[in-house]
Backbone as CSV, one residue per row, in Angstrom:
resi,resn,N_x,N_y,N_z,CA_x,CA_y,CA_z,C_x,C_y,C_z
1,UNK,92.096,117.239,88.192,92.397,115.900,88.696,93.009,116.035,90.093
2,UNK,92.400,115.392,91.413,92.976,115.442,92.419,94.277,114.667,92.760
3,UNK,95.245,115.113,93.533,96.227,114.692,93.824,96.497,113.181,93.899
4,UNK,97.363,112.236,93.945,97.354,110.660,94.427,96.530,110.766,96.009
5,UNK,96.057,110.424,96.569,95.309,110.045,98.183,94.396,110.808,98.375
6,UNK,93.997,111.858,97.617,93.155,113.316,97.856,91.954,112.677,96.934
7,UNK,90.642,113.799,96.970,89.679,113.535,96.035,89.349,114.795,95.729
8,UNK,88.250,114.732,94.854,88.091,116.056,93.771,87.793,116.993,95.136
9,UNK,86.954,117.181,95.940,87.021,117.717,96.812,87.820,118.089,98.315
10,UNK,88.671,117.029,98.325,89.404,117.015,99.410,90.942,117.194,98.786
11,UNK,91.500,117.519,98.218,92.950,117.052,97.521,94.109,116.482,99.073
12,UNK,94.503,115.505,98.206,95.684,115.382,99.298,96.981,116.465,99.691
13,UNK,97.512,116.645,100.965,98.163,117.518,101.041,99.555,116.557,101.370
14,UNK,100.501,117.570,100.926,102.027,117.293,100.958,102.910,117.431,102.710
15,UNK,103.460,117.347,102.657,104.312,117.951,104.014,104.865,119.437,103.805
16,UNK,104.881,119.388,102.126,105.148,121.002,102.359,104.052,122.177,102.136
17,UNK,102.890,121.512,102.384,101.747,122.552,102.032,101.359,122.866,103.264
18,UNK,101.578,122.195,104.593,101.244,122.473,106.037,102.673,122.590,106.936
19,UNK,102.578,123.555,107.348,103.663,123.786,108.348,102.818,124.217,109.889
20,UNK,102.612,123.236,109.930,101.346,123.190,111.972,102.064,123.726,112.954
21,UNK,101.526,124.231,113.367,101.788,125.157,114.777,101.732,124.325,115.765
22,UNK,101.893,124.754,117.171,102.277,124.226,118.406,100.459,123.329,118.800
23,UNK,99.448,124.085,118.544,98.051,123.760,119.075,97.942,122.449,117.564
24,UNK,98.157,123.363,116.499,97.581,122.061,115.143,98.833,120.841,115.418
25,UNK,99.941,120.610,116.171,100.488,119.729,115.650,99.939,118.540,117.074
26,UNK,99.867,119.488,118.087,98.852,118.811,119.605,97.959,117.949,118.898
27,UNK,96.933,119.014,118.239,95.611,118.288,117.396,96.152,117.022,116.763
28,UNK,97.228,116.829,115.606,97.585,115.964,115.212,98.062,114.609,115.562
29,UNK,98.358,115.354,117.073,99.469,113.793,117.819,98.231,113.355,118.128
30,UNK,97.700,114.384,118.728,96.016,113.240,119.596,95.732,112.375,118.645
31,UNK,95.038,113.300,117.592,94.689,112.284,116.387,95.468,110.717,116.135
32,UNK,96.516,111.319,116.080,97.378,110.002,115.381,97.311,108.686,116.290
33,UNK,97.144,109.424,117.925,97.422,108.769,118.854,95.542,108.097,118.948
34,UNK,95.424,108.469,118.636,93.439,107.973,118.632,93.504,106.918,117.646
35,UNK,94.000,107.361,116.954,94.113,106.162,115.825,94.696,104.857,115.443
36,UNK,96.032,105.161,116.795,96.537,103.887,117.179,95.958,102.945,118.060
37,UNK,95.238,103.759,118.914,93.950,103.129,119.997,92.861,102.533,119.394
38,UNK,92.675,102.862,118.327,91.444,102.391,117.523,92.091,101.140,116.792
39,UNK,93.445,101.131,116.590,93.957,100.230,115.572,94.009,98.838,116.226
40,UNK,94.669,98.926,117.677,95.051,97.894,118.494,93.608,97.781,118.906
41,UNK,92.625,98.375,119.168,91.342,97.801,119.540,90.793,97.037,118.711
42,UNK,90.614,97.439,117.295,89.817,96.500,116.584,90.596,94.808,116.329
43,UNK,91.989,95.156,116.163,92.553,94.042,116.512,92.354,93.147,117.358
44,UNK,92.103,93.761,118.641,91.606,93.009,119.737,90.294,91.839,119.666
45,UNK,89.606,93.132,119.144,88.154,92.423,118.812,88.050,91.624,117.890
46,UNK,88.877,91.654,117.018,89.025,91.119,115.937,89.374,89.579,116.047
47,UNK,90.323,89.441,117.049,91.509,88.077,118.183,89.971,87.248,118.387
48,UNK,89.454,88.545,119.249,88.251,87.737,120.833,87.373,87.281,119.715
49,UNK,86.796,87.720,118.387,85.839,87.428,118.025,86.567,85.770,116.740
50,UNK,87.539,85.699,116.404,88.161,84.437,115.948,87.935,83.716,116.907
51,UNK,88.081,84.029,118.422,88.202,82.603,119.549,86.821,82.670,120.003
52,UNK,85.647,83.314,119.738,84.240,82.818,119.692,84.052,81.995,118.830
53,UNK,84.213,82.652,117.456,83.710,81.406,116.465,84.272,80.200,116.785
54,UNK,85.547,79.979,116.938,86.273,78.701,117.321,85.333,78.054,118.421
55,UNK,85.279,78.858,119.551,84.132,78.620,120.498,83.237,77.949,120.009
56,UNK,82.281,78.540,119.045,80.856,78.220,118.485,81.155,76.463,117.523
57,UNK,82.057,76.628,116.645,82.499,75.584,115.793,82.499,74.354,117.208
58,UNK,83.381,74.242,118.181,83.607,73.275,118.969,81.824,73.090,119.307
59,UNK,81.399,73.926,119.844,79.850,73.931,120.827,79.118,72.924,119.189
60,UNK,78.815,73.365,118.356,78.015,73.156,117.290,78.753,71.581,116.855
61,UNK,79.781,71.053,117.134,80.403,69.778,116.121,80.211,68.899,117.706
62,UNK,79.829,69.554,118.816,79.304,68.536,119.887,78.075,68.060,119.535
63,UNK,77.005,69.261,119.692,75.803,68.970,118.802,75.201,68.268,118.419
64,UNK,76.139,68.226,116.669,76.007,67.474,115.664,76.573,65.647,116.293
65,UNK,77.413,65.765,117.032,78.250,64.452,117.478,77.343,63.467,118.144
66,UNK,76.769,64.033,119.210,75.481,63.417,119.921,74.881,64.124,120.490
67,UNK,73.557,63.110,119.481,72.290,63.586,120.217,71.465,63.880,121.288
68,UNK,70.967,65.246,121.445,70.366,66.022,122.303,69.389,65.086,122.707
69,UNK,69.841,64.879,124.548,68.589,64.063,125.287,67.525,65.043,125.987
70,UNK,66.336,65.481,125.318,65.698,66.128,126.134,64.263,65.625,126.658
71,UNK,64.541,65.642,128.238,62.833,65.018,128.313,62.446,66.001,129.148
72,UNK,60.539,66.066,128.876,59.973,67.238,129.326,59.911,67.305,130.536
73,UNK,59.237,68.407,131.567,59.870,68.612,132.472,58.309,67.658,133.514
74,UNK,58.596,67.360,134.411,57.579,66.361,135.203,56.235,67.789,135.193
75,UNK,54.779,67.433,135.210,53.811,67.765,135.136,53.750,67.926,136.911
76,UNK,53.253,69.463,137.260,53.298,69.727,138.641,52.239,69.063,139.599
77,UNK,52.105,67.956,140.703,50.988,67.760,141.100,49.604,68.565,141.170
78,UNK,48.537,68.327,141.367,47.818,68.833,141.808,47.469,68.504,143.740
C-alpha cells in the first residue's frame, strides 16, 4: 500500500527520506518557484477569461434586445 500522497509506483516521500544537497535543493526552489508562476498565471487567465464571458453575455443580451438591421450591400454599376 503506497504512502498517503504517493502511488503504488511513485510512493510519497517524507522530509526525512531526502536530505538535498546544494544543486537538488537549487533544482527544488526553481521548481517551486515555476510553480508559483504557473499558479498566478492561470489565475490570471482564469480573471481575463471571466471578463470575456461577461464581455460575450453583454454583446449577446444586445443582440437578443434589438434587432439586427442588415441591408445588402448596393449592386456595383455597370
Amino acid at each position: 500500500m503506497p504512502a498517503p500522497g504517493g502511488t503504488l509506483f511513485a510512493p510519497a516521500l517524507s522530509v526525512h527520506d531526502v536530505t538535498p544537497g546544494d544543486p537538488e535543493r537549487r533544482i527544488l526552489d526553481a521548481v517551486s518557484s515555476l510553480a508559483r508562476s504557473l499558479q498566478a498565471e492561470r489565475e490570471r487567465l482564469a480573471r481575463r477569461l471571466r471578463e470575456l464571458e461577461d464581455e460575450l453575455d453583454v454583446l449577446a443580451s444586445r443582440l437578443d434586445g434589438e434587432p439586427a438591421l442588415i441591408a445588402p450591400a448596393p449592386l456595383p454599376r455597370s
